[in-house]
RODO-2510 file (C-alpha; in nm, 4 decimals, decimal comma):
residues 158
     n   res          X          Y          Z
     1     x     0,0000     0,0000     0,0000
     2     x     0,1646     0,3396    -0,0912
     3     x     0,1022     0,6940     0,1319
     4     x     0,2721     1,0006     0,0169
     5     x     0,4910     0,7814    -0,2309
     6     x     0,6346     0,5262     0,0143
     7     x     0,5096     0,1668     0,0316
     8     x     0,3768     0,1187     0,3723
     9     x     0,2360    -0,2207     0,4788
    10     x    -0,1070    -0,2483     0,6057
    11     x    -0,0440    -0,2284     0,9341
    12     x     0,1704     0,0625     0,9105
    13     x    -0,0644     0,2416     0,7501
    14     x    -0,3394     0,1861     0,9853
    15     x    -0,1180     0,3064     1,2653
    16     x    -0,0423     0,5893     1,0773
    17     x    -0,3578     0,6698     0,9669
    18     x    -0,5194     0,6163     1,3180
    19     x    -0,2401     0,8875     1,4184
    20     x    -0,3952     1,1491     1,1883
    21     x    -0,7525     1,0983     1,2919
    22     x    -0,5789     1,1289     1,6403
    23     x    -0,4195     1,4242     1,5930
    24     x    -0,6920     1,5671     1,3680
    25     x    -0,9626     1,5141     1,7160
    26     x    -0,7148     1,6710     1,9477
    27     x    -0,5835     2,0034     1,6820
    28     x    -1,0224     2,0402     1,6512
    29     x    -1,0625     1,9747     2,0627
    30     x    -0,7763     2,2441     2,1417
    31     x    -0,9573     2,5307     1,8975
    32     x    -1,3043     2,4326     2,0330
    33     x    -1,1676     2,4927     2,3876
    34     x    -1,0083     2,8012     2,3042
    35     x    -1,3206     2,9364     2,1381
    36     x    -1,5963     2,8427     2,3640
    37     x    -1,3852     2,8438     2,6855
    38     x    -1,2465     3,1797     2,6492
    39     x    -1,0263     3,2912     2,9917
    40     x    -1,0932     3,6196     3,1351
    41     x    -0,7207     3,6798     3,2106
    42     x    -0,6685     3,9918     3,4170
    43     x    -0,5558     4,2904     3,1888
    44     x    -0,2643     4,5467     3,2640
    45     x    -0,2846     4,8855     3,2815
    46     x    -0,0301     5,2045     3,2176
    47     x     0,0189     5,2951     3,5654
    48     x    -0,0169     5,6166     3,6726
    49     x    -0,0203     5,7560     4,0285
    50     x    -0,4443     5,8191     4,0581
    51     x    -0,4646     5,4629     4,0348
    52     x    -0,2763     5,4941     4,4240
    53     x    -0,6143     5,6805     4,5355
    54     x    -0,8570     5,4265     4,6569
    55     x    -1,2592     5,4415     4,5204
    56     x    -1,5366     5,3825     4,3788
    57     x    -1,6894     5,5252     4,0571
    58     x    -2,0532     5,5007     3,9494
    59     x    -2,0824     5,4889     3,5938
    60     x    -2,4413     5,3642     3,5762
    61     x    -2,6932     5,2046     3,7601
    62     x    -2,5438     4,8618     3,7281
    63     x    -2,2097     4,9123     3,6306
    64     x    -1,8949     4,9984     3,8511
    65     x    -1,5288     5,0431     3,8247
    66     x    -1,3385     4,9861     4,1802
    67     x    -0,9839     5,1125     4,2053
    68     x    -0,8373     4,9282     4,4495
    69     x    -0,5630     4,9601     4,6238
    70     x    -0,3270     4,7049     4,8187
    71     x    -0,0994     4,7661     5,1147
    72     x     0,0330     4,6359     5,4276
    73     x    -0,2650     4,4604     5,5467
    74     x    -0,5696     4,5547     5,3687
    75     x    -0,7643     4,6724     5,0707
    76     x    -0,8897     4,9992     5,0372
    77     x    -1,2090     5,0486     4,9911
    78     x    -1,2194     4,7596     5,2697
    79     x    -1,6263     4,7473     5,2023
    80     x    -1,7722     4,7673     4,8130
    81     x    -2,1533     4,7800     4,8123
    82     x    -2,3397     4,7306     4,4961
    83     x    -2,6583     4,6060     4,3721
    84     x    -2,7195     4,2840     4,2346
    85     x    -2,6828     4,2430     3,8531
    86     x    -2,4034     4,4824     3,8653
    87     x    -2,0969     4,4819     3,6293
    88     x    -1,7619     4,5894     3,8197
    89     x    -1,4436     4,6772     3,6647
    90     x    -1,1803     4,5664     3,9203
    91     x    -0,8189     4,8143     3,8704
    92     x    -0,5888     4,6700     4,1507
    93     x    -0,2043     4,8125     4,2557
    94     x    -0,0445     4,8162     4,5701
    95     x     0,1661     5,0680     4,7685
    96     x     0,4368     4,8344     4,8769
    97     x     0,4361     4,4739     4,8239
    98     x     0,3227     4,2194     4,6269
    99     x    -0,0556     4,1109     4,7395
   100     x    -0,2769     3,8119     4,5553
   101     x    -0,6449     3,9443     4,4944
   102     x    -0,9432     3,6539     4,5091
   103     x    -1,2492     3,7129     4,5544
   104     x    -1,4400     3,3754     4,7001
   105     x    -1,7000     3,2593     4,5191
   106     x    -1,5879     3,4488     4,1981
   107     x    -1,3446     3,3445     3,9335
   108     x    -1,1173     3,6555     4,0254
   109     x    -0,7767     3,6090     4,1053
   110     x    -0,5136     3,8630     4,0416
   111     x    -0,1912     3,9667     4,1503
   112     x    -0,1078     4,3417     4,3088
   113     x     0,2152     4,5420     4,2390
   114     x     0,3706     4,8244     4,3015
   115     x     0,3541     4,9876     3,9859
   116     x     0,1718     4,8122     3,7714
   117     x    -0,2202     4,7847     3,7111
   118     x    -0,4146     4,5103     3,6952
   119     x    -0,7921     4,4655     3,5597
   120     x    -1,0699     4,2133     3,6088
   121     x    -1,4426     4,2574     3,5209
   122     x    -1,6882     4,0497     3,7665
   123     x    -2,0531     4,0662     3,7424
   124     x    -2,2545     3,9994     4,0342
   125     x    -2,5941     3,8322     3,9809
   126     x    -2,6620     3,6696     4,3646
   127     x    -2,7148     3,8556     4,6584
   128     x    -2,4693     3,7855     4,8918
   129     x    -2,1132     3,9187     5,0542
   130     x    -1,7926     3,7983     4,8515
   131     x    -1,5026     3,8181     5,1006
   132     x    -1,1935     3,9334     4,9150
   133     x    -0,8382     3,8076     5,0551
   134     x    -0,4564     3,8504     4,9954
   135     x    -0,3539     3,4948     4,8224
   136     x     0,0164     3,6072     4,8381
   137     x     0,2409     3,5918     5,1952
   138     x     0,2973     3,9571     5,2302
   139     x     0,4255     3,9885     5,5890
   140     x     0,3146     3,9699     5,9258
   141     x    -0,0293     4,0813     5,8635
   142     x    -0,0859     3,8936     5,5567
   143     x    -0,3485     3,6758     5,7281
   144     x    -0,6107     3,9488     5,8397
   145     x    -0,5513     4,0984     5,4946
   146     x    -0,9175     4,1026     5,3424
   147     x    -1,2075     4,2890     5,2410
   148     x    -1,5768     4,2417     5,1150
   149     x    -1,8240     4,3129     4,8463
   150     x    -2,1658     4,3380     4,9803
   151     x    -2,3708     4,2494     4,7013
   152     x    -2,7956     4,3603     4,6927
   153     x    -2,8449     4,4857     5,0256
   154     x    -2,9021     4,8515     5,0615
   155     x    -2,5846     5,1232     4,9869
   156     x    -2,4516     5,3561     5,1985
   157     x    -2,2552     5,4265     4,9076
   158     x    -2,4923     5,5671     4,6876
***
C-alpha cells in the first residue's frame, strides 16, 4: 500500500492513519476549547499615580469600576456595596508589596504590584457578601488581609 509515495504495509498504515484521525480530534478539541472556553485573564494597565487613590466610581446604575488599592494589610475600599446584577471593573495596585487578589466565590484572582495595574471585570448576579483576601504571603499581617463586596443589600454608598 503506498502513502505520500512510500510503500507502507497495512499495518503501518493503519497506525499511521489512526495517528492522523488522532491528531486531527485533538488540533479540533484544542480550537473548540479556546473558542468556547475563552479565559478572562486579568488585563494590565499604564500605571499612573491616581490609580494609588482608593474608590469607587458610578458609571451607571449597574455598572462599577473599583480602584483598588493594596498595602500592608488591607484593601482599600475595605467594604464595596453594589446592587445585584451589577458589572464591576476591578483596577488593583499596591503601595508596597506584592498582594494576591481573590475574591471567594468568583473566578477573580489577580496579583497586586507596586507599579503596575491590573484589571478584572466580575458581574454579580446573587445577593450575597464575597469576602476578598490577599492569596500572596505579604508579611506579618498577611493573614487578616481582606475585604468584602456586599452584594444587593441597601448602599450607603450611593
Amino acid at each position: 500500500m503506498q502513502f505520500l509515495g512510500i510503500e507502507l504495509d497495512k499495518y503501518e498504515f493503519r497506525a499511521l492513519l489512526t495517528a492522523i484521525v488522532v491528531m486531527t480530534i485533538f488540533i479540533f478539541s484544542m480550537l473548540y476549547v479556546v473558542g468556547a472556553r475563552r479565559s478572562d485573564v486579568p488585563e494590565c494597565v499604564n500605571f499612573d499615580k491616581s490609580y494609588l487613590t482608593p474608590r469607587i466610581d458610578k458609571i451607571d446604575d449597574s455598572t462599577y469600576e473599583v480602584y483598588m488599592v493594596a498595602q500592608m494589610w488591607g484593601f482599600q475600599p475595605s467594604e464595596i456595596r453594589i446592587p445585584v446584577g451589577s458589572t464591576v471593573d476591578f483596577y488593583l495596585t499596591s503601595k508596597d508589596v506584592v498582594h494576591g487578589f481573590y475574591i471567594d466565590g468568583k473566578d477573580i484572582n489577580m496579583m497586586a504590584e507596586y507599579g503596575n495595574v491590573t484589571k478584572r471585570t466580575a458581574k454579580f448576579t446573587s445577593a450575597g457578601v464575597y469576602k476578598i483576601f490577599c492569596h500572596e504571603y505579604c508579611g506579618v499581617g498577611h493573614q487578616n488581609m481582606e475585604a468584602q463586596i456586599i452584594v444587593g443589600f441597601p448602599t450607603s454608598q450611593q
